[in-house]
C-alpha positions, 0 to 999 in steps of 0.5 A: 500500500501506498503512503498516498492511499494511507492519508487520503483526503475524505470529501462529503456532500450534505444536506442540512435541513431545518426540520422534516420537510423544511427548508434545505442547504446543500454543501460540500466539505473535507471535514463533515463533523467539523463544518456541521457543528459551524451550521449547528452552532450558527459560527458564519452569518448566512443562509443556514443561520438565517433559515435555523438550518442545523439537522444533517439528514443526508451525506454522501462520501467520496476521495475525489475533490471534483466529485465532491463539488460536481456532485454539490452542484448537481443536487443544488440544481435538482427539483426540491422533490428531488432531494426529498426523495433522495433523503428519504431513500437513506434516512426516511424519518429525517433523523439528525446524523450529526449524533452518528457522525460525532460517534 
């Protein structure tokens, strides 16, 4: 095994909601546990402060930078019952993950 493959560099695509079926932010992060707990803890003024944006319901995990961003961009393009649905595939009562992330 390589050096490289031993410190690869984890990317996450999230979505935050306020609540079940409330308002939705999508973004992209190497360090899920830490950025979640900025959105959580209201650290920047913004959109996710603004709106009470603070429950991890969705998150998906890739090594490849672009990925990470095509792939933030594509949901944030999506139809909002889009990204319901693909919730829901994965976490159907909305559970906030922020406790299963933080172990």
């Amino acid at each position: 095994m390589q050096a490289d493959s031993l410190c690869m560099k984890q990317y996450h695509v999230y979505i935050l909601a306020s609540q079940r079926n409330g308002t939705l932010y999508v973004g992209v992060t190497s360090n899920l546990l830490k950025r979640t707990h900025q959105h959580r803890t209201q650290t920047y003024d913004g959109f996710s402060s603004r709106y009470q944006i603070r429950r991890l319901v969705y998150f998906e995990e890739t090594n490849d930078v672009y990925a990470a961003l095509t792939r933030e961009k594509q949901i944030k393009g999506w139809k909002r019952q889009w990204k319901v649905e693909l919730i829901e595939k994965k976490n159907p009562n909305w559970c906030d993950l922020y406790l299963s992330v933080n172990g």
